[in-house]
ZAMARGU-4260 file (C-alpha; in steps of 0.2 Angstrom, whole numbers, plus 5000, padded with zeros to 4 digits):
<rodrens>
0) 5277/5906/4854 | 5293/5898/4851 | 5309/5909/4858 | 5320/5915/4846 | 5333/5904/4838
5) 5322/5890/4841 | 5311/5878/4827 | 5306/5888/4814 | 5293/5874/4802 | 5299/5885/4787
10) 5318/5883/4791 | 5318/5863/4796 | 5311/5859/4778 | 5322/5873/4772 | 5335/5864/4779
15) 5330/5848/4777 | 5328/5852/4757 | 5344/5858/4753 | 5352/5842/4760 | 5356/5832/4743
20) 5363/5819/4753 | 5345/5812/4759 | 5334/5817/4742 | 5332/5802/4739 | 5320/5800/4753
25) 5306/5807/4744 | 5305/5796/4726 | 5291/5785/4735 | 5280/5800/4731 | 5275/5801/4710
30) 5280/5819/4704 | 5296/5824/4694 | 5299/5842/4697 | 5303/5853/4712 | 5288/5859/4721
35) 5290/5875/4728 | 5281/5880/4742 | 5283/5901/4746 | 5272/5900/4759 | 5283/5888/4771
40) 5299/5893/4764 | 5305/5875/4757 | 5306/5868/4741 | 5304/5846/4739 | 5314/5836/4730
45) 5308/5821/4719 | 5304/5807/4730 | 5314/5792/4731 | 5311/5775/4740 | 5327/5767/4748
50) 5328/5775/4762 | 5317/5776/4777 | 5302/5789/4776 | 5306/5790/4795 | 5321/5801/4791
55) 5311/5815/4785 | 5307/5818/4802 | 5326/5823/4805 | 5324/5840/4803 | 5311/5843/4814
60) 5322/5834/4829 | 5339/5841/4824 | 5335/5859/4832 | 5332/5852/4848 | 5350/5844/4846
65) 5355/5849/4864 | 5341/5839/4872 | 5343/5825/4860 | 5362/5823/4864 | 5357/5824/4882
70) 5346/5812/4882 | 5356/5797/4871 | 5371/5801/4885 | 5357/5796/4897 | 5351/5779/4889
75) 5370/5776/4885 | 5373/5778/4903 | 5358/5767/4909 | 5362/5753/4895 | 5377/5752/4901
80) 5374/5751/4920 | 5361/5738/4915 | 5376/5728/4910 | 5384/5729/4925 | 5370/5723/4932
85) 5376/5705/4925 | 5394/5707/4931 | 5386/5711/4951 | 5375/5696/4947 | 5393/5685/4944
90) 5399/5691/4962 | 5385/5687/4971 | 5385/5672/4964 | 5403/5664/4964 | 5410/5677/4979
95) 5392/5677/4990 | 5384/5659/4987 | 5397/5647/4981 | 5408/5652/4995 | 5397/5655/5007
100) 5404/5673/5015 | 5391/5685/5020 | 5405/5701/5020 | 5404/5696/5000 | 5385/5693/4999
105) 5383/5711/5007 | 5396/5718/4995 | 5387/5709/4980 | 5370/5715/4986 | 5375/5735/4989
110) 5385/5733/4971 | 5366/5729/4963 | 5359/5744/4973 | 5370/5756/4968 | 5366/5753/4949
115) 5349/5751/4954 | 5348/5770/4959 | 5359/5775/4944 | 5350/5765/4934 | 5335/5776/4941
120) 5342/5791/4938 | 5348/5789/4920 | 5329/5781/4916 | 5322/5798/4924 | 5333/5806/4913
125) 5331/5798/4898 | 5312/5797/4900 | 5308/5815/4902 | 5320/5822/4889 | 5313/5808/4877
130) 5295/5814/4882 | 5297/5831/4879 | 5307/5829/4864 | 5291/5820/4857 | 5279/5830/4861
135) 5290/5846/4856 | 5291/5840/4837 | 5274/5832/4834 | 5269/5850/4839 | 5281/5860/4828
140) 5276/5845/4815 | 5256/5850/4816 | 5262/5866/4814 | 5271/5865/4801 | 5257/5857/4791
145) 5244/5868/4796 | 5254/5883/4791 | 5257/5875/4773 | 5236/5870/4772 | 5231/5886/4780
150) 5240/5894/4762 | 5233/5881/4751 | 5221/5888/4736 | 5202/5883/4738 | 5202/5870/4724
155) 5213/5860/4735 | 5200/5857/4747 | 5186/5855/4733 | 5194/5837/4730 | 5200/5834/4749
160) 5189/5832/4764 | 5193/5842/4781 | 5190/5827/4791 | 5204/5819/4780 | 5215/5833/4784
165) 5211/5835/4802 | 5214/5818/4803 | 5230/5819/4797 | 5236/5834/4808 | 5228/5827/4824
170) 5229/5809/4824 | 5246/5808/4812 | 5254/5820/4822 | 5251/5811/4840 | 5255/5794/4832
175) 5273/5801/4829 | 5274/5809/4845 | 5272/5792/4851 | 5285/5787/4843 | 5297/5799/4845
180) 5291/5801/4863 | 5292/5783/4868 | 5294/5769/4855 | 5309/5777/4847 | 5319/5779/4863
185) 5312/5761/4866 | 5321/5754/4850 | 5337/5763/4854 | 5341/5758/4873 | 5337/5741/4864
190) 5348/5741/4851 | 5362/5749/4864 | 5356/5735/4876 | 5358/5720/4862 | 5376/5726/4857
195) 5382/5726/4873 | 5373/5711/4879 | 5381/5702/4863 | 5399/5711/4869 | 5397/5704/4885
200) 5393/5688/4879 | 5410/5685/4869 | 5419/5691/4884 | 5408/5679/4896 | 5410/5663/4884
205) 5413/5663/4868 | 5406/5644/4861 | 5388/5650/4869 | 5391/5666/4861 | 5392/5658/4845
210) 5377/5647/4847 | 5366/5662/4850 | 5372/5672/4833 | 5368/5660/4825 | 5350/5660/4829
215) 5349/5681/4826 | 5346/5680/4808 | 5332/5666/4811 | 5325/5681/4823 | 5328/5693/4810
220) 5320/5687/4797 | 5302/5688/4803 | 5303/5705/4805 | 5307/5709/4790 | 5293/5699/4781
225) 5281/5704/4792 | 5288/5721/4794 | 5282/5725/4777 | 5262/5720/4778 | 5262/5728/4793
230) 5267/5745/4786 | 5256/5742/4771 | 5241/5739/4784 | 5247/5753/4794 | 5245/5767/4780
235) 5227/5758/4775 | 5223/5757/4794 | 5228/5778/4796 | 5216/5779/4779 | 5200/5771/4787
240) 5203/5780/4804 | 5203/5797/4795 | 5188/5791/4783 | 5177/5789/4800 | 5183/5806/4806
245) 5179/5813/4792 | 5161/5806/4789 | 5155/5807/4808 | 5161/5827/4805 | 5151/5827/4792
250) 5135/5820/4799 | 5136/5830/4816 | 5140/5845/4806 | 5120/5844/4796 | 5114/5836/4812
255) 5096/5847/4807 | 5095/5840/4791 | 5099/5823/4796 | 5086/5825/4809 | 5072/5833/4798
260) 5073/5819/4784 | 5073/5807/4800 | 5090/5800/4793 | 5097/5792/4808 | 5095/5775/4807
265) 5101/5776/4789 | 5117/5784/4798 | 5119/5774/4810 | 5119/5761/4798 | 5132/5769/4785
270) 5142/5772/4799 | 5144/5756/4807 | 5150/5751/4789 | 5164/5764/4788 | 5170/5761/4807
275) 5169/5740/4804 | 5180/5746/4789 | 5190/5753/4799 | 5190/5739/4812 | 5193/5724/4798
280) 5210/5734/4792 | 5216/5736/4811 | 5213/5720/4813 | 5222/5712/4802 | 5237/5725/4806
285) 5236/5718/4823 | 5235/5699/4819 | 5251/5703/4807 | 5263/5711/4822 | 5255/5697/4834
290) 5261/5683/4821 | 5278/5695/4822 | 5278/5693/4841 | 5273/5676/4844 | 5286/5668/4831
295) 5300/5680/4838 | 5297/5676/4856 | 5295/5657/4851 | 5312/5658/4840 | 5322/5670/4855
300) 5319/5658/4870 | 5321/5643/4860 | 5338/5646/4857 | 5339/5654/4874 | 5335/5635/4882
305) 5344/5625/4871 | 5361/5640/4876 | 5355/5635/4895 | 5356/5617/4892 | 5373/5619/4884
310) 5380/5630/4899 | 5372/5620/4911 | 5382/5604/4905 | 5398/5615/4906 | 5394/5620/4924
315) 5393/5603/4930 | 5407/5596/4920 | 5419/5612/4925 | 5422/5620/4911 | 5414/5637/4917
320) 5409/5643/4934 | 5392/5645/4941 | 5392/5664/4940 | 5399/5665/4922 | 5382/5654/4917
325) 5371/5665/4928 | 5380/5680/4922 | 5377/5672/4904 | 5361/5670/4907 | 5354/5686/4911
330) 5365/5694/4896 | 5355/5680/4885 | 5341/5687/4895 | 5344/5706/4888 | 5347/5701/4871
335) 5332/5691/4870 | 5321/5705/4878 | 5328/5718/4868 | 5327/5707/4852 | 5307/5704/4856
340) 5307/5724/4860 | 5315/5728/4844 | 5301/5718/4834 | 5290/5724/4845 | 5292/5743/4840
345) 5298/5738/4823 | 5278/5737/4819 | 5275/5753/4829 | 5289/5760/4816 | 5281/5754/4801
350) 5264/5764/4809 | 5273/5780/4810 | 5281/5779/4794 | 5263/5779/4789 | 5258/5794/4797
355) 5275/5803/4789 | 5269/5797/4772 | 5252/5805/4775 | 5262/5820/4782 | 5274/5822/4769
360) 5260/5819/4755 | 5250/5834/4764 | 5267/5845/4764 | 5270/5841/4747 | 5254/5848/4738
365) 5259/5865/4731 | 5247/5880/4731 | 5242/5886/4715 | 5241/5903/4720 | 5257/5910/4724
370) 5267/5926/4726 | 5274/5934/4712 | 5293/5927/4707 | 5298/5944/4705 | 5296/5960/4716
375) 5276/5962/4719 | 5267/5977/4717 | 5261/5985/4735 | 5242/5984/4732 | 5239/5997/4744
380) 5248/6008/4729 | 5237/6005/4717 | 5219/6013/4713 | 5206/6004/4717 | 5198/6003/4702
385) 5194/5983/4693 | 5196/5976/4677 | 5190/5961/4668 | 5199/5958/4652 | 5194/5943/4640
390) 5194/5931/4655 | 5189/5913/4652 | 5190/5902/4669 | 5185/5885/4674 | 5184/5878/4693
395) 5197/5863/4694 | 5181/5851/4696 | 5173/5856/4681 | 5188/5858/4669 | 5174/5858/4654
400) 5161/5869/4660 | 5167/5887/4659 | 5160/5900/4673 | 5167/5913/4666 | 5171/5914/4646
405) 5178/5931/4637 | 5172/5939/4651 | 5176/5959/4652 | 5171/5972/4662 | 5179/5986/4670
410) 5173/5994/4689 | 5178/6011/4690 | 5186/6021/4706 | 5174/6022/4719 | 5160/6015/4709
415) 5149/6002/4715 | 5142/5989/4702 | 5128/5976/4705 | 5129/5959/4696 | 5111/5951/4692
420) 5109/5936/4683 | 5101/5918/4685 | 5110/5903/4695 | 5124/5898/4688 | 5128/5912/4677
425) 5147/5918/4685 | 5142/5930/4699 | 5150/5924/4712 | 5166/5916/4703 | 5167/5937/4700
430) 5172/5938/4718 | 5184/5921/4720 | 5192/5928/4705 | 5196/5946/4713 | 5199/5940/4728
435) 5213/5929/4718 | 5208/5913/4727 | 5209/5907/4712 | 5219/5912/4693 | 5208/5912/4677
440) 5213/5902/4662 | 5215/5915/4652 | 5215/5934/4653 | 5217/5944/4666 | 5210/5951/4682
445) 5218/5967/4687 | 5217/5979/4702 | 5223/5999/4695 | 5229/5991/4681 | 5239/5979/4689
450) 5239/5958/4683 | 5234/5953/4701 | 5245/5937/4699 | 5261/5953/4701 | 5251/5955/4718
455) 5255/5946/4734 | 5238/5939/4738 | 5237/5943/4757 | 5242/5960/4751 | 5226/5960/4737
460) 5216/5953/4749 | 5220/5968/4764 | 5211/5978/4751 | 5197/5970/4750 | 5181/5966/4762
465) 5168/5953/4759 | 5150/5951/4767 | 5145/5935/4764 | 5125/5927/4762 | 5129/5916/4773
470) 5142/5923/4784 | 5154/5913/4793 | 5157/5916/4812 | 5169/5909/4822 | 5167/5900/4842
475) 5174/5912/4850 | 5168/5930/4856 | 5157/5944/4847 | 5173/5954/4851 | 5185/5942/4839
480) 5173/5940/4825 | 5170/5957/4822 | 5190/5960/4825 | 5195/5947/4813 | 5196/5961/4799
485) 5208/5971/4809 | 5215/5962/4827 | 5221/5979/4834 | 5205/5987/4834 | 5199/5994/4852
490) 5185/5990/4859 | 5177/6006/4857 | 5180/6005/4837 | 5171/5988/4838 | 5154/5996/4846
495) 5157/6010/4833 | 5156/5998/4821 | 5141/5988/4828 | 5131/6002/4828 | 5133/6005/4812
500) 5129/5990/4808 | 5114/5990/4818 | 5119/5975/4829 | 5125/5984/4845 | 5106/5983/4852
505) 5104/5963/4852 | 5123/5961/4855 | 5120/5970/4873 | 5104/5957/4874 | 5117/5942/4876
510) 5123/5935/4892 | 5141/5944/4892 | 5138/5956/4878 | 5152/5958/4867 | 5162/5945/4876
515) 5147/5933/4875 | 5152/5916/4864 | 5144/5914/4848 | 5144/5894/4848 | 5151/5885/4831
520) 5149/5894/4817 | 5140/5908/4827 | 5122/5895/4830 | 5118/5906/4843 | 5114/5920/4832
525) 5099/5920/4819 | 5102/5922/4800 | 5101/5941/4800 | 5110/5942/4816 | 5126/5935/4809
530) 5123/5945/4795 | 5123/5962/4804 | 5142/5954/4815 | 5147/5952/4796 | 5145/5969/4791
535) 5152/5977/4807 | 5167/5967/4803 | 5168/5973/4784 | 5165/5991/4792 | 5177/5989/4806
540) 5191/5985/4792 | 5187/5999/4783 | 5193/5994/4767 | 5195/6002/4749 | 5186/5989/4740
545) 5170/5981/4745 | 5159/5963/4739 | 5144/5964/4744 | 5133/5946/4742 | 5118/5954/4746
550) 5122/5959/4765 | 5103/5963/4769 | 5097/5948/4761 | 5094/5942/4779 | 5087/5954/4787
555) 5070/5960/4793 | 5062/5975/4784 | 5064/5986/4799 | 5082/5982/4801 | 5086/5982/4782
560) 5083/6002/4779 | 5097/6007/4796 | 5106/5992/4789 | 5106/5998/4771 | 5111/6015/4775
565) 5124/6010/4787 | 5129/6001/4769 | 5126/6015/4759 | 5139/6028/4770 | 5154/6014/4767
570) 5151/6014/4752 | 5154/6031/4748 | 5170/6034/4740 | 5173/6015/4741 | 5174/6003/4724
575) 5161/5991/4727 | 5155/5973/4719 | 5138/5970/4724 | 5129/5951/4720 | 5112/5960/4719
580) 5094/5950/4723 | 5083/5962/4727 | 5078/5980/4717 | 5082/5991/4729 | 5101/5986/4730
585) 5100/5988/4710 | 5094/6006/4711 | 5109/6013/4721 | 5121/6004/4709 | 5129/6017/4698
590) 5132/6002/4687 | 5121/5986/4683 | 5130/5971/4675 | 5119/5957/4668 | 5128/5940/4667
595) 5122/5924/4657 | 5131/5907/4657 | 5149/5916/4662 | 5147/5930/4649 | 5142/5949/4651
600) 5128/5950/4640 | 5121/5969/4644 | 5127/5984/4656 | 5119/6001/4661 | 5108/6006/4675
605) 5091/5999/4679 | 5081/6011/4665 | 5092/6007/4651 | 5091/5989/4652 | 5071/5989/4657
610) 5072/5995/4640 | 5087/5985/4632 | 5092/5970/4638 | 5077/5955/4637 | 5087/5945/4651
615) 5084/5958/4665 | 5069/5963/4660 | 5065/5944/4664 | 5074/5944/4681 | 5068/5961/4687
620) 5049/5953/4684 | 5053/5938/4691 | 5066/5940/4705 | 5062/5957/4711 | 5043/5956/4709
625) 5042/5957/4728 | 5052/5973/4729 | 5048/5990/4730 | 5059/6001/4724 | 5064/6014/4739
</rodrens>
């Protein structure tokens, strides 16, 4: 947690956004209206491309502008000590060696220590506030982006991988804090350090001076030819690194199927192929910036010999004194270092602008489900009754193929309804759409006769609680994952809500009991284990509306029937949306709705459509046939 008064994600872009004096940092990126984002609080302007993408990262420094000013006081301080290293340099020479006086050698000598152990100082300084600085905004930066994907709409991540995303708010993120850490403060005490250098080089002597201006634009012009493959390579390089990521996640996250179609060396294979991808762009990213530092190197110390045999002839003929040349020198010396430093992090630069592309690309995205413009209506206001009026919905991927299509149906207060029909036919896009992870095409969907889009989604969902078929679990404790419907439960609420569910018995089984860790997506549970930590959840949360994907499914007959009336009691009194496969969730349903390609073809209970509907008759022959009715 951040103190108050301190970075706020939200408040940087905010800020950032309502700067008109830098929009045009963003017209590199292809869209030509505002995107606003409600759930981080800041709105994008169009891109633009003159400017450096690295300025986007202002407003996440600019907070922390008491450290920052701290620490370019500090490298002011050392580059100019370093300086004056070249003036002591000058009195050692002609006041220590040339006349030969030990009482001046001493002098010279304790001059050069002194800025040695400021020098020291400023650089600790410098270093740490620089450090800290980094690491302080690549993490506000990864938080920043997490909080905005967090609140992204599902489709999104239909079209994106989650290894492409982790990739980017993991391996981006550190890039920058490299860079802002370390190169960035590089690239400044260089660029302080090459204007002083060239300062004291006019005062020094002013015909070697000239001589080595004029070979600053023969520096300069590598690195800006160079400069742009290497940014080019450097987005591509980011790209392949992230598409490893992403397919070895994939891979280790099906390692049993792999396994059991005995896939591996096919794996193997495929994935040397994406990491020798990977390898061939980073390679030639590095041969471009080694061609940029080998040419700069050659060009600075070129000119640096041919300054030393000009200075050198003046020295002997007496035209400048010994020290002035040595003084010369190492001022040559610090421009030439800090001009081969500046090409040096000019490549790391065009890495991390990059990674700020990807960052930026990934901030940009807008949700499309968001809070209502207006004044929302307070869900927990509203009946909990649910209606279905001429909806017609498409998923994002299959923008042809309708999963829903004039589809109406209305869910009473405190009723429970099962829907029944083959694969494919809308039951499950029912519950995306009441849970408003995503907005039909047309129609409505509406909670107590309210559009859900004049609903603040989190507010919708707090209604709502959903047992999954396959539920998802968490790594962390039983106590977490069954809290994760209401944090501030108690512990003695959690076991409450575990024996209902029937899983208080095995959860006392495991090592540490409710603090025991579930492993990865809860793998050290069976199916119907998980299943039971999934209802205890739903039951701990105690919602007005429940969706029910066949919780029992899973379970073993003897666990089913304690299971099913630990079901049946939360139901009471409770709206609730059942995806039924077995007949005797059917027959507790006060309604049965019987769904066929995205249409509602036939509703009533279980005898009226035995007798009426051909569909269901089908299904309950087919599908149930193994079921009893109880």
């Amino acid at each position: 947690m951040l103190p108050s008064g301190r970075f706020r994600p939200s408040r940087a872009i905010s800020r950032y956004c309502g700067n008109r004096a830098i929009l045009p940092l963003f017209t590199r990126f292809s869209n030509n209206a505002l995107l606003n984002h409600p759930a981080t609080g800041f709105v994008l302007p169009p891109p633009a491309k003159k400017l450096s993408t690295l300025l986007m990262l202002r407003d996440f420094v600019l907070p922390y502008k008491g450290r920052l000013t701290a620490a370019m006081a500090a490298l002011v301080f050392t580059a100019a000590i370093t300086l004056l290293v070249g003036q002591g340099i000058k009195l050692l020479i002609d006041n220590g060696f040339m006349e030969r006086s030990m009482g001046q050698l001493n002098a010279g000598i304790g001059f050069i220590l002194i800025l040695a152990l400021l020098m020291a100082a400023g650089t600790f300084i410098r270093f740490y506030l620089v450090s800290w600085l980094g690491e302080r905004v690549s993490a506000d930066i990864r938080q920043a982006v997490f909080d905005h994907v967090i609140d992204l709409h599902p489709s999104y991540f239909e079209s994106n991988r989650s290894g492409e995303i982790m990739s980017r708010i993991t391996t981006d993120t550190t890039l920058l804090q490299s860079i802002i850490g370390s190169s960035f403060s590089m690239a400044l005490r260089s660029s302080l350090t090459l204007l002083g250098a060239l300062i004291m080089l006019l005062v020094t002597n002013l015909k070697l001076t000239m001589m080595v201006l004029a070979c600053v634009p023969l520096v300069l012009m590598p690195i800006l030819i160079f400069g742009r493959r290497v940014r080019a390579l450097s987005r591509r390089s980011q790209d392949s690194i992230a598409d490893v990521g992403s397919y070895a996640g994939e891979i280790i996250q099906n390692i049993k199927t792999v396994q059991s179609y005995t896939r591996e060396p096919e794996e193997k294979a495929a994935f040397k192929g994406e990491v020798e991808t990977a390898f061939a762009i980073a390679r030639r990213r590095v041969q471009q910036r080694a061609v940029l530092m080998a040419v700069v190197i050659l060009l600075v110390f070129g000119a640096l010999s041919g300054m030393l045999w000009v200075g050198g002839s003046d020295v002997l003929g007496g035209v400048m004194s010994a020290g002035e040349l040595g003084a010369f020198v190492f001022y040559a010396i610090l421009v030439a270092v800090a001009v081969a430093t500046l090409s040096e992090v000019f490549g790391e630069l065009q890495r991390a602008a990059g990674a700020t592309d990807r960052l930026m690309e990934l901030m940009r995205v807008p949700s499309a489900i968001t809070t209502p413009a207006a004044h929302a209506t307070a869900a927990r206001t509203l009946a909990a009754g649910l209606e279905f009026d001429g909806v017609r919905f498409c998923y994002p991927s299959r923008p042809e193929a309708p999963a829903l299509d004039d589809f109406s149906l209305t869910i009473g207060i405190g009723q429970s309804l099962a829907l029944v029909g083959p694969s494919g036919a809308g039951k499950s896009t029912v519950f995306e759409l009441l849970q408003r992870f995503y907005d039909p095409q047309s129609g409505s969907v509406a909670l107590g006769g309210c559009d859900l889009r004049n609903i603040e989604p989190r507010d919708l969902r707090a209604q709502m609680a959903l047992v999954a078929q396959q539920p998802a679990l968490f790594s962390a404790d039983v106590l977490h994952n069954i809290r994760y419907g209401k944090p501030d439960a108690s512990e003695e609420e959690v076991i409450a809500a575990a024996h209902a569910a029937h899983a208080h018995d095995f959860i006392m089984q495991l090592p540490q009991g409710y603090h025991s860790d579930l492993g990865e997506r809860g793998v050290r549970l069976s199916g119907g284990q998980r299943q039971r930590i999934a209802i205890a959840r739903a039951i701990l949360k105690n919602p007005r509306i429940l969706l029910l994907d066949e919780a029992t499914s899973a379970l073993d007959a003897q666990s089913e029937h304690q299971v099913q009336l630990a079901v049946q009691e939360l139901m009471q009194g409770r709206t609730t949306v059942i995806i039924a496969h077995r007949l005797s969730t059917i027959l507790h349903a006060d309604q049965i709705a019987v769904l066929d390609h995205g249409r509602l073809v036939a509703l009533g209970n279980h005898q009226s459509l035995m007798a009426g509907s051909p569909l269901y008759q089908r299904l309950a022959q087919l599908q149930f046939r193994d079921a009893k009715p109880g």
